[in-house]
N, CA, C and O of each residue as an XYZ file, in Angstrom:
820
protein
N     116.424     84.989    133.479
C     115.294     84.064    133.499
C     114.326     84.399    134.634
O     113.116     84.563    134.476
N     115.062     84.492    135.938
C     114.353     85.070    136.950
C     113.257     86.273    136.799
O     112.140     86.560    137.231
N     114.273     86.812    135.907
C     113.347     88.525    135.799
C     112.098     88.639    134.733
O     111.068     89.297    134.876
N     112.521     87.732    133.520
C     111.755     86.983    132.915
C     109.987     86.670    133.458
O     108.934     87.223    133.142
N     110.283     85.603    134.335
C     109.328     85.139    134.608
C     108.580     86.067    135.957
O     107.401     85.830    136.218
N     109.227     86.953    136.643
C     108.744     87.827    137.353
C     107.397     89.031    136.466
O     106.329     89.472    136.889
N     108.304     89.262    134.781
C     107.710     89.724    134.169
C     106.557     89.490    133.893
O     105.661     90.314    133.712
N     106.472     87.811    133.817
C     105.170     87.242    133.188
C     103.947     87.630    134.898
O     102.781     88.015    134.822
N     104.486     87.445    135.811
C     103.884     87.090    137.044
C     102.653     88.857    136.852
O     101.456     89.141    136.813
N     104.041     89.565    136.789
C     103.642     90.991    136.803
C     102.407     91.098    135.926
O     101.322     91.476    136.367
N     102.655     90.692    134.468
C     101.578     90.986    133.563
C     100.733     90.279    133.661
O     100.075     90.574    132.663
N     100.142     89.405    134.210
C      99.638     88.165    134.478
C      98.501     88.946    135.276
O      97.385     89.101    134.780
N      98.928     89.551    136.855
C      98.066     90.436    137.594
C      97.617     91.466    136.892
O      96.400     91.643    136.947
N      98.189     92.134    136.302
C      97.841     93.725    135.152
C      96.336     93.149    134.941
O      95.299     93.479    135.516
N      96.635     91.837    133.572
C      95.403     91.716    133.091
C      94.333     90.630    134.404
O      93.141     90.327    134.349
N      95.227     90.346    135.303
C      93.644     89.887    136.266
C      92.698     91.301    136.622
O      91.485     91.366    136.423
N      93.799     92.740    137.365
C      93.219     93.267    137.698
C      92.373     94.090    136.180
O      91.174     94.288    135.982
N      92.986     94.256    135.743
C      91.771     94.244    134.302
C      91.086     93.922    134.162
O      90.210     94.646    133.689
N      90.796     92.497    134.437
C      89.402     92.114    134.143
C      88.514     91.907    135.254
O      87.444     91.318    135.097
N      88.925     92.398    136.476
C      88.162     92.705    137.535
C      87.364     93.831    137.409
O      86.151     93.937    137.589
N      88.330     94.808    137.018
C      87.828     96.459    136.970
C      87.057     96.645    136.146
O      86.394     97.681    136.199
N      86.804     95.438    134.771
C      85.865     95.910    134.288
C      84.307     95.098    134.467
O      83.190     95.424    134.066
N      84.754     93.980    135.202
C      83.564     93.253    135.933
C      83.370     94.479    136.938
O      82.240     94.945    136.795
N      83.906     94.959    137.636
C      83.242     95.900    138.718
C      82.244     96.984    137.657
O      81.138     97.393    138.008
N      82.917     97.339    136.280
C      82.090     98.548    135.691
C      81.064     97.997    135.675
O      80.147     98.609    136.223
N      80.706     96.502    135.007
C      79.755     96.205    134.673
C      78.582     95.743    135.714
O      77.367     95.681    135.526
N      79.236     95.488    136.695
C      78.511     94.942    138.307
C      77.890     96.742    138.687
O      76.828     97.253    139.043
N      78.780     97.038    138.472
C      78.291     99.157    138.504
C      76.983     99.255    138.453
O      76.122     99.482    139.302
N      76.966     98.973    136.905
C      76.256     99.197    135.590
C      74.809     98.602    135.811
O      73.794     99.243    135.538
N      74.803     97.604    136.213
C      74.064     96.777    136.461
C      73.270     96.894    137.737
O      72.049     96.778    137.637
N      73.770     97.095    138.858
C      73.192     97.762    140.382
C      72.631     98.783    140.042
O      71.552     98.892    140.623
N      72.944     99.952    139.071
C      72.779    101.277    139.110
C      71.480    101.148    138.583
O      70.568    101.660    139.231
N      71.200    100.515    137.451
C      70.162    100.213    136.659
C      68.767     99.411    137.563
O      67.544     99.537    137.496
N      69.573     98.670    138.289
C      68.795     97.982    139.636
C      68.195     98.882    140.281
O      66.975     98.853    140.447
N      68.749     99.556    140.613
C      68.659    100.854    141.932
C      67.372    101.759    141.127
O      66.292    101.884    141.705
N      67.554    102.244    140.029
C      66.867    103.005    139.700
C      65.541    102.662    139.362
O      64.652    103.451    139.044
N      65.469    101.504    139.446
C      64.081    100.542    138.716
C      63.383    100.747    140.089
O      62.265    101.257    140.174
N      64.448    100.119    141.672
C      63.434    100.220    142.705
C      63.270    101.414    143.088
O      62.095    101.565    143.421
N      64.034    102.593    143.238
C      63.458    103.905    143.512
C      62.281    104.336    142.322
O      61.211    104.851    142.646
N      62.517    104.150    141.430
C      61.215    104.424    139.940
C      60.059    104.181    140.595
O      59.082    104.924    140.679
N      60.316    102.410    141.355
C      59.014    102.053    141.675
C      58.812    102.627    142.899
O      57.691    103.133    142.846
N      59.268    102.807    143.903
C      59.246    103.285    145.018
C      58.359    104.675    145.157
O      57.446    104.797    145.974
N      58.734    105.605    144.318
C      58.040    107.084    143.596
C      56.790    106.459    143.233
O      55.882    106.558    144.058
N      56.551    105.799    142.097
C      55.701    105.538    141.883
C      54.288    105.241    142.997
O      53.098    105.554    142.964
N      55.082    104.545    143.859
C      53.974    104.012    144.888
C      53.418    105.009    146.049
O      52.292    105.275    146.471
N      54.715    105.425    146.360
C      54.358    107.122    147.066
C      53.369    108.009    146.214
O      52.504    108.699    146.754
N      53.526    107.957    145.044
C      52.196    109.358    144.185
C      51.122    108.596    144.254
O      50.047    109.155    144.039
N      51.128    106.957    144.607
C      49.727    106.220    144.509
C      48.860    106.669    145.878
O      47.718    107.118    145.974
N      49.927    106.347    146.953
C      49.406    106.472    148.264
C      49.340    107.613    148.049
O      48.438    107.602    147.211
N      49.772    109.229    148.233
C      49.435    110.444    148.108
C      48.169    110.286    147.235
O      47.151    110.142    147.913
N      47.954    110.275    145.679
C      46.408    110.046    145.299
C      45.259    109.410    146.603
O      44.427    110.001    147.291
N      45.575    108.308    146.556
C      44.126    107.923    147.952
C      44.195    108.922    148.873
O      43.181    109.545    149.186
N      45.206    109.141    149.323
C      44.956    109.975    150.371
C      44.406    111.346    150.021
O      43.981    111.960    151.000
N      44.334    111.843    149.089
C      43.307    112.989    149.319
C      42.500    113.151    148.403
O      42.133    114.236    147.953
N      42.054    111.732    147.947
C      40.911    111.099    147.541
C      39.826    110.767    148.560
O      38.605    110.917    148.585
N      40.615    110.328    149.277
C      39.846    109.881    150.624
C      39.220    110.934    151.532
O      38.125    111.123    152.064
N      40.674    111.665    151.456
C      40.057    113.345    152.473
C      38.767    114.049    151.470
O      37.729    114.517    151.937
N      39.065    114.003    150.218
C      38.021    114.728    149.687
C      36.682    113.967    150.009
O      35.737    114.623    150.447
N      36.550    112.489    149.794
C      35.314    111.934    150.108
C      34.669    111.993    151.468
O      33.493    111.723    151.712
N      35.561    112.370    152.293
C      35.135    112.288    153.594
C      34.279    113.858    153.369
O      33.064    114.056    153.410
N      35.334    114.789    153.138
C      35.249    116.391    153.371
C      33.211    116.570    152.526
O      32.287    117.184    153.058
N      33.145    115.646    150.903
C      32.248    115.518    150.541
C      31.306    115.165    151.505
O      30.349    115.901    151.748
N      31.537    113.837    152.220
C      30.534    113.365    152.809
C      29.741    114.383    154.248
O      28.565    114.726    154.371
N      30.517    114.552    154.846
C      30.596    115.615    155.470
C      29.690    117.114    155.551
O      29.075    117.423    156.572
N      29.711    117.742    154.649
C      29.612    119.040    153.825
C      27.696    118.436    153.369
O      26.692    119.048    153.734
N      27.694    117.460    152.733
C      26.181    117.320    152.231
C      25.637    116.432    153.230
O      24.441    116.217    153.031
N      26.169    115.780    154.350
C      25.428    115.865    155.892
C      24.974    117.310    156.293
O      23.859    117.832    156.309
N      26.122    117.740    156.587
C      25.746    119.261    157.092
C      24.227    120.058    156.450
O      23.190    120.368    157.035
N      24.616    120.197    155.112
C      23.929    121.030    154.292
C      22.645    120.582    154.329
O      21.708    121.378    154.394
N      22.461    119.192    154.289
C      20.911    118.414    154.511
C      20.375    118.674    155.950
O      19.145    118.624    155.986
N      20.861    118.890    156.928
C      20.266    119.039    157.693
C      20.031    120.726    158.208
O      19.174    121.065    159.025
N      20.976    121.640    157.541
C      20.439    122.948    157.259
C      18.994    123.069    156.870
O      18.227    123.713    157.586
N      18.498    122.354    155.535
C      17.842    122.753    154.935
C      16.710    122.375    155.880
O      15.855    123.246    156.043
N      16.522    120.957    156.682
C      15.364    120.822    157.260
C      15.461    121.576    158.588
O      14.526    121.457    159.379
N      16.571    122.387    158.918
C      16.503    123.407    160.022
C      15.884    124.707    159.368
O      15.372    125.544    160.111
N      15.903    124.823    158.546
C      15.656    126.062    156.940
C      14.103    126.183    157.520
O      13.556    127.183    157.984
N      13.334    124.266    157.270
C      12.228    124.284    156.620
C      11.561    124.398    158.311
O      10.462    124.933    158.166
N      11.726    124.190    159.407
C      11.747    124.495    160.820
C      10.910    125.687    160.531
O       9.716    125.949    160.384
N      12.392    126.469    160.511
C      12.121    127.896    160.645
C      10.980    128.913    160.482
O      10.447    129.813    161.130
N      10.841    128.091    158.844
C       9.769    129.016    158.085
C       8.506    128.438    158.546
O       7.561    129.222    158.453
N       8.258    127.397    158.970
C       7.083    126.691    159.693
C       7.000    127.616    161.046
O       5.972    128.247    161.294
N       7.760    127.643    161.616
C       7.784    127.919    162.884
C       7.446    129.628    162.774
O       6.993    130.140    163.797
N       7.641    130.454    161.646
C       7.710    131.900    161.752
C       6.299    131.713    161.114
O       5.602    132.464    161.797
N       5.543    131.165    160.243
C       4.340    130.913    160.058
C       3.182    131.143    160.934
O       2.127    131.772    160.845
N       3.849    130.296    161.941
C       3.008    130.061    163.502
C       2.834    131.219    164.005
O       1.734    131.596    164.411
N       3.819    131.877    164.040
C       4.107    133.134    164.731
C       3.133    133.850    163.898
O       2.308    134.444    164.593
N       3.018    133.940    163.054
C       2.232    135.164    162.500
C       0.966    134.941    162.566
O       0.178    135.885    162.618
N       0.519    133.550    162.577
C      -0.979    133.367    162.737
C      -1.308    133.787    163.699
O      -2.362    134.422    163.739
N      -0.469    133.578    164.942
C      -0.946    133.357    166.023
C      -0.747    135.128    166.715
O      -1.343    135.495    167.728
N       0.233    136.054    165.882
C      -0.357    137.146    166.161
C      -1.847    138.075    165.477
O      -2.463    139.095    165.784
N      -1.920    137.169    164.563
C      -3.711    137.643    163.743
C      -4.541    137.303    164.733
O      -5.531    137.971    165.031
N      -3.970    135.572    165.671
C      -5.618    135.694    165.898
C      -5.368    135.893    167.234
O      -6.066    135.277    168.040
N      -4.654    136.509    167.558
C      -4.500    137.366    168.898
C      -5.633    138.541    169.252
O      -6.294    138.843    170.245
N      -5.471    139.100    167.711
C      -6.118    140.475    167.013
C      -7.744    140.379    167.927
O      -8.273    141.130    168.746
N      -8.266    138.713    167.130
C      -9.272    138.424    166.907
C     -10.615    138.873    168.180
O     -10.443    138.385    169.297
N     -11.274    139.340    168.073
C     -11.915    139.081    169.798
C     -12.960    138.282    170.193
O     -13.599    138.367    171.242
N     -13.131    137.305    169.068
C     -13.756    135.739    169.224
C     -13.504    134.973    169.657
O     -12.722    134.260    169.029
N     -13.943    134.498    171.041
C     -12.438    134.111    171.692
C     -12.698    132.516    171.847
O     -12.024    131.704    172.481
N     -14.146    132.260    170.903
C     -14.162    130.611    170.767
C     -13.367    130.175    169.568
O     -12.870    129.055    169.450
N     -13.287    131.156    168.679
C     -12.516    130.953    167.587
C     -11.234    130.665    167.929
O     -10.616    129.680    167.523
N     -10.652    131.828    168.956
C      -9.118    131.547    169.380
C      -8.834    130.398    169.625
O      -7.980    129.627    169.187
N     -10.000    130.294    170.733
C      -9.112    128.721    171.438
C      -9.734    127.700    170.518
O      -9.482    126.679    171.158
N     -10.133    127.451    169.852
C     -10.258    126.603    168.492
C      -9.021    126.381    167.981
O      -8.524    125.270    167.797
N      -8.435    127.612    167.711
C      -7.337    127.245    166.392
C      -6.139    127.538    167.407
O      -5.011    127.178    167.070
N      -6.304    128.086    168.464
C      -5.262    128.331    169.378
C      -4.011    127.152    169.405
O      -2.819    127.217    169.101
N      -4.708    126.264    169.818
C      -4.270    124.847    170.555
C      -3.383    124.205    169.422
O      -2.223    123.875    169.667
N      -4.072    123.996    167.904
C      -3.280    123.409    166.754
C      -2.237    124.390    166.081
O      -1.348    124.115    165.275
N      -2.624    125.733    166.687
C      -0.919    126.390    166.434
C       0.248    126.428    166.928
O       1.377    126.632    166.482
N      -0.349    126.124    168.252
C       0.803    126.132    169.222
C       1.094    124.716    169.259
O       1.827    124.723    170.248
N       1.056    123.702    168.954
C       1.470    122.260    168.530
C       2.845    122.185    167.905
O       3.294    123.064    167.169
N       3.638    120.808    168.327
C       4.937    121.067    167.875
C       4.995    120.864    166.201
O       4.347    119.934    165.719
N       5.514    121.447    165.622
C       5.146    120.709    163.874
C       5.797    119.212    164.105
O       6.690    118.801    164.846
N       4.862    118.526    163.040
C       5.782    116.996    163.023
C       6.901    116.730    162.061
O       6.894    116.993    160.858
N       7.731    116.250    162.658
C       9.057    116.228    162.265
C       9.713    114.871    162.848
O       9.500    114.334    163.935
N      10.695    114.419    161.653
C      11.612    113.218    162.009
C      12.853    113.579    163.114
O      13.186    114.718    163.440
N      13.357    112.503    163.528
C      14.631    113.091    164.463
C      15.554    113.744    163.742
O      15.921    113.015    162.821
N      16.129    114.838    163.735
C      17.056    114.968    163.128
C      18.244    114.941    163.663
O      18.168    115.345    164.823
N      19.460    114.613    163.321
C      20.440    113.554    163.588
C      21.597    114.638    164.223
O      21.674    115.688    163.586
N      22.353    114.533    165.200
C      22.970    115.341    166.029
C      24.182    115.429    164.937
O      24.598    114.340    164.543
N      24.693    116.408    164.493
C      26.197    116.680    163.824
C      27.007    117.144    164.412
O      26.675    117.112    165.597
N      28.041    117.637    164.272
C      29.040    118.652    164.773
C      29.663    118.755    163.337
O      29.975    117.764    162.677
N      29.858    120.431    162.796
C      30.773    120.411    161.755
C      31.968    121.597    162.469
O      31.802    122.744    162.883
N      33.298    120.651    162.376
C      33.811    121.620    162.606
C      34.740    122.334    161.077
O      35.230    121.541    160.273
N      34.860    123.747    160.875
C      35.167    124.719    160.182
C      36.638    124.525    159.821
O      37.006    125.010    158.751
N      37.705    123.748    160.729
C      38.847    123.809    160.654
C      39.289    122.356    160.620
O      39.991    121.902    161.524
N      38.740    121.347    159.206
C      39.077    119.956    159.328
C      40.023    119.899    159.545
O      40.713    120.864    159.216
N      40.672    118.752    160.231
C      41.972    118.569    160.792
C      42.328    117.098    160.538
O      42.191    116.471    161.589
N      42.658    116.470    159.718
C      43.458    115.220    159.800
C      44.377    114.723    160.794
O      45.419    114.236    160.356
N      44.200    114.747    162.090
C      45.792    114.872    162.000
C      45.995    113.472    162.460
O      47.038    113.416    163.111
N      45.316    112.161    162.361
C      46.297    110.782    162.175
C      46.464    110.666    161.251
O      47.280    109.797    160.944
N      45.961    111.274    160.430
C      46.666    111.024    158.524
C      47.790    111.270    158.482
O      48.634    110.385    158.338
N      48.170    112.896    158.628
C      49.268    113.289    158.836
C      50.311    112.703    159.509
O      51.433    112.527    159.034
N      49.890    112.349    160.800
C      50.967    111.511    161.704
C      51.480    110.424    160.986
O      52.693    110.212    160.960
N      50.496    109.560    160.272
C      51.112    108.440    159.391
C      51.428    108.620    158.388
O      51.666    107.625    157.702
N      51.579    109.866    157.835
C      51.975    110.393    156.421
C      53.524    110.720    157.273
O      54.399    110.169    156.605
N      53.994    111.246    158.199
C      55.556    111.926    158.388
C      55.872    111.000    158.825
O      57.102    111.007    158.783
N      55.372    109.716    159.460
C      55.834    108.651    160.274
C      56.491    107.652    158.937
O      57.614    107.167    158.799
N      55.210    107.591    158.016
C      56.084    106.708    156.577
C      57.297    107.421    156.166
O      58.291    106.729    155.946
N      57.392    108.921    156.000
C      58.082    109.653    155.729
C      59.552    109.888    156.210
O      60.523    110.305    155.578
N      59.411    109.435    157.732
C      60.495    109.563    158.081
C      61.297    107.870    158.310
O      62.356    107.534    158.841
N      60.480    107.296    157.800
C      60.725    105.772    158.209
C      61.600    105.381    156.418
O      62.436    104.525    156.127
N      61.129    106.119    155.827
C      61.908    105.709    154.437
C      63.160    107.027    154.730
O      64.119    106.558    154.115
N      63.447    107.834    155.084
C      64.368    108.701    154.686
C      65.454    108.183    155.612
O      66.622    108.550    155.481
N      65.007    107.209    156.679
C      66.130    106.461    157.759
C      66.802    105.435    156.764
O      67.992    105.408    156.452
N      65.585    104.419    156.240
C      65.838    103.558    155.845
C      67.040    103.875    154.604
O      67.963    103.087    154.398
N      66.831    105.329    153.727
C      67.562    105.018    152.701
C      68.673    105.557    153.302
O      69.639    105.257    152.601
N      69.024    106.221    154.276
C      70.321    107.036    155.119
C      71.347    105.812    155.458
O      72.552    105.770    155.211
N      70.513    104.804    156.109
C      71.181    103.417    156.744
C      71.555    102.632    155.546
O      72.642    102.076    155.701
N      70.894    102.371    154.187
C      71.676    101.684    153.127
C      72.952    102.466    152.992
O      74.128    102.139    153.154
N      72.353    103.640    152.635
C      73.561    104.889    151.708
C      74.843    104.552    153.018
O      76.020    104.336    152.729
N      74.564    104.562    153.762
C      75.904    104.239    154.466
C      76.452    102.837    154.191
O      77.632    102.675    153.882
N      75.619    101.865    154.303
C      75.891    100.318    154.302
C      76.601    100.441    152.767
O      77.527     99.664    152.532
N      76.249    101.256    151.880
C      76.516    100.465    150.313
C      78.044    101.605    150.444
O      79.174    101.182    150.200
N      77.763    103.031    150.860
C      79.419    103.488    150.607
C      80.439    102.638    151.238
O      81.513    102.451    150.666
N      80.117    101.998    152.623
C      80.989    101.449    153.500
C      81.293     99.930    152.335
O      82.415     99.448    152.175
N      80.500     99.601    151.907
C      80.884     98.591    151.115
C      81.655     98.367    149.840
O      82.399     97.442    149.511
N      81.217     99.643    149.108
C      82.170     99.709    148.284
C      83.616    100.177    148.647
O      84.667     99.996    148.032
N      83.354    100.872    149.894
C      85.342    101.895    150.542
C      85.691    100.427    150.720
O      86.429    100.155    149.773
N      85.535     99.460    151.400
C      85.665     98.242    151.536
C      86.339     97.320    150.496
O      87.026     96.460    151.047
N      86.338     97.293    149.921
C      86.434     96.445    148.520
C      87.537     97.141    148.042
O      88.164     96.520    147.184
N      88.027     98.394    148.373
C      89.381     99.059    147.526
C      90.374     98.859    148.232
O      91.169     99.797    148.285
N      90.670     97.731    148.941
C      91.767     97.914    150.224
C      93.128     96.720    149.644
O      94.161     96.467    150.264
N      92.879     96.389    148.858
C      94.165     95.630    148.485
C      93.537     95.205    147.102
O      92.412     95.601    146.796
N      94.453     94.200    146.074
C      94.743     94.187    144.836
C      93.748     92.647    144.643
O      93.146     92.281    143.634
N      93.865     91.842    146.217
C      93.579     91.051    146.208
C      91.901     90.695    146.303
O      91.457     89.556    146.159
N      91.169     91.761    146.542
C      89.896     92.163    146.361
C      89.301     91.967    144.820
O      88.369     91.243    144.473
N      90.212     92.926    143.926
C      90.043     92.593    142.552
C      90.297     91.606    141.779
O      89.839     91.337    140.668
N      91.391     90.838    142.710
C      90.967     89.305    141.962
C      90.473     88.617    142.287
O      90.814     87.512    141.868
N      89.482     88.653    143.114
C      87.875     87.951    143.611
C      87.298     88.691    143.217
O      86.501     89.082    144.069
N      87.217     89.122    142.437
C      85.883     89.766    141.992
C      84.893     90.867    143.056
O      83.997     90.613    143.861
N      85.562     92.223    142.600
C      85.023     92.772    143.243
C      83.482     93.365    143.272
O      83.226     94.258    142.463
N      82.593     92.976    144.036
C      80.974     93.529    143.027
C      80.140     94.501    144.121
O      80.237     94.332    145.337
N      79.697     95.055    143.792
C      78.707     96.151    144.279
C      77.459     95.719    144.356
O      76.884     95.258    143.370
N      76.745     95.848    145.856
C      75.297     95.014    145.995
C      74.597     95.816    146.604
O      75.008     96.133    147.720
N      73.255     96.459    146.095
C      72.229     97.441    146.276
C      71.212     96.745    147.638
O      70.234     96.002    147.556
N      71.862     97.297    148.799
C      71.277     96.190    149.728
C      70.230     96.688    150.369
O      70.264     97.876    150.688
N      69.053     95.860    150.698
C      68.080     96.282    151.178
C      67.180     96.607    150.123
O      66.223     97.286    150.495
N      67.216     96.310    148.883
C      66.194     96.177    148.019
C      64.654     95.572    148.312
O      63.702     96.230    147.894
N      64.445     94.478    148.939
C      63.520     94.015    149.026
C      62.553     94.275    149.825
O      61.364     93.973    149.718
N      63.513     95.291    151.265
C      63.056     95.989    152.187
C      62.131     97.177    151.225
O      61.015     97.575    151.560
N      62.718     97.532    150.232
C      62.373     98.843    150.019
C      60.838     98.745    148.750
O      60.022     99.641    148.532
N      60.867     97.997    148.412
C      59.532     97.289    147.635
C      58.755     96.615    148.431
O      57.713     96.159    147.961
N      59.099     96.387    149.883
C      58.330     95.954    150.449
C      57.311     96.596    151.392
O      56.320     96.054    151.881
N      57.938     98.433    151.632
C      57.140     99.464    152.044
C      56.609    100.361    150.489
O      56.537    101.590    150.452
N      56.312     99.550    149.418
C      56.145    100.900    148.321
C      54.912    100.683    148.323
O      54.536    101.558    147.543
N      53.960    100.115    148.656
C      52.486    100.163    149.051
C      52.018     99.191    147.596
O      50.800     99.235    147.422
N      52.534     98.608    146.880
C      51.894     97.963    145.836
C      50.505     96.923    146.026
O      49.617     96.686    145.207
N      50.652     96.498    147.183
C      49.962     95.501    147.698
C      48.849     96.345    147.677
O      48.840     97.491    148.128
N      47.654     95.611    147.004
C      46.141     96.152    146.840
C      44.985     95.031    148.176
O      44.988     93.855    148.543
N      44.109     96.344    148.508
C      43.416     95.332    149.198
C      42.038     95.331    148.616
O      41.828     96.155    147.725
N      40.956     94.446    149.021
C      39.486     94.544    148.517
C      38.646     95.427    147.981
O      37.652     95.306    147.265
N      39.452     96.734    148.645
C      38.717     98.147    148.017
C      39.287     98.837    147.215
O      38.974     99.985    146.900
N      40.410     98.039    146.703
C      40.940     99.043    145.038
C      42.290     99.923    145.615
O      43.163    100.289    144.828
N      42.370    100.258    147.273
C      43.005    101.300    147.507
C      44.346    100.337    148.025
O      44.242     99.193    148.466
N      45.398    100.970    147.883
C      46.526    100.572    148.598
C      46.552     99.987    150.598
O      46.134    100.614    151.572
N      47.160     98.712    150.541
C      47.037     98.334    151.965
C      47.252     99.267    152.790
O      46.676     99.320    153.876
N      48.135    100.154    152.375
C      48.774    101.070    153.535
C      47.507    102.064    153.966
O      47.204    102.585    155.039
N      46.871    102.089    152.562
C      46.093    103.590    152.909
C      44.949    103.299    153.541
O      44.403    104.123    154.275
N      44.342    101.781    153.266
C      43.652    101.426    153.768
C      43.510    101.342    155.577
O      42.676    101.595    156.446
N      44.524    100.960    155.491
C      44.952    100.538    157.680
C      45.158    102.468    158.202
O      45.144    102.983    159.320
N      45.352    103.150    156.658
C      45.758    104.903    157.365
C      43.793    105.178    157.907
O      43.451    105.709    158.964
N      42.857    104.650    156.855
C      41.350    105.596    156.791
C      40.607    104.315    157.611
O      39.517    104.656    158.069
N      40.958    102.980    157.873
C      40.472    102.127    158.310
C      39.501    102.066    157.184
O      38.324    102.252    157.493
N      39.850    101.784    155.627
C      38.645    101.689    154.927
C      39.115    100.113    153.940
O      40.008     99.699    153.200
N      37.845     99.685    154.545
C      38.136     97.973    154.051
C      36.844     97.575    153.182
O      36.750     96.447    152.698
C-alpha cells in the first residue's frame, strides 16, 4: 500500500513536471517571438536614423557647395571687370591726349560697384565629426545595453534549472529590458518629420 501510493506521489510529479516543461516551451515560444518583434523594431529604427543622417549630411554638403559656387561666380564676374580695366587703361596709356586721359583716367581706376560679398571658408575635407561621435556613442551604448541583458536573461534562465521545485512554479523566461530597448529605437518624431534623436544629433528643429 505504502509503495502504492509512493507510486501515485511519483507519477503525480512526472506529470506536474510535464506540464511545466511544456509551459516553459510555450513561455520560450512566446519571449522568442517577443524578442524578435523588438529587435525587428529596433533595426528598423537604426536604418531610419542612418537615412536622416546622411540626408542631412547631404543637405548640408548641398547647401554648402552652392554657397561656395555662388560666390565663385561673382568672384568670376570681379575678375573679368577688373581685367577689362586693365586693358583700357593700358590703351589709354598709349594715348598722348592727356586731357582725354585724365578724363577717363579717374572712372577707370574706380572701385567697380559691388554688394558685400559674404566671408566663407570651404573646407575640401568635410568632417563630421560630432555626428560621428554620436553615431559610435549610440553605438556603443546599445551593444552594452544588449551584452548586460544577454547576461541578465542567460543568468536567468541557468537559474530556474536548479531543482524540480522551480518547475512546479512555473518556470518562465522574461525578455528583460524590453522597454529600455524601444525606448532608444528613435521612433519618437519631432516637428520636422526627422527622428528626435537625429534632430538633438544636427540641432535641426
Amino acid at each position: 500500500m505504502e509503495i502504492e501510493l509512493r507510486i501515485q506521489k511519483k507519477l503525480k510529479e512526472v506529470d506536474e513536471l510535464k506540464q511545466a516543461v511544456e509551459s516553459l516551451k510555450i513561455s520560450a515560444q512566446r519571449d522568442i517571438k517577443e524578442s524578435e518583434k523588438i529587435f525587428t523594431k529596433l533595426i528598423e529604427s537604426i536604418e531610419k536614423i542612418q537615412s536622416e543622417v546622411i540626408e542631412l549630411i547631404g543637405a548640408n554638403e548641398k547647401a554648402s557647395v552652392n554657397q561656395a559656387e555662388e560666390l565663385m561666380k561673382k568672384l568670376e564676374q570681379e575678375i573679368v571687370q577688373l581685367r577689362r580695366r586693365d586693358a583700357e587703361l593700358k590703351q589709354l596709356s598709349e594715348i598722348e591726349d592727356h586731357i582725354h586721359y585724365l578724363q577717363n583716367f579717374k572712372s577707370l581706376c574706380a572701385p567697380p560697384e559691388a554688394g558685400v560679398l559674404p566671408s566663407i571658408t570651404v573646407n575640401s575635407d568635410i568632417s563630421f565629426g560630432a555626428v560621428m561621435k554620436a553615431v559610435c556613442e549610440l553605438k556603443d551604448n546599445i551593444e552594452n545595453f544588449c551584452e548586460k541583458e544577454l547576461v541578465s536573461i542567460t543568468k536567468t534562465a541557468g537559474d530556474g534549472l536548479k531543482n524540480r521545485s522551480d518547475f512546479k512554479n512555473g518556470l518562465k523566461l522574461v525578455v528583460r529590458g524590453a522597454v529600455h530597448l524601444s525606448s532608444v529605437s528613435g521612433d519618437i518624431e519631432g516637428p520636422s518629420g526627422y527622428s528626435m534623436w537625429t534632430q538633438l544629433l544636427f540641432g535641426v528643429y
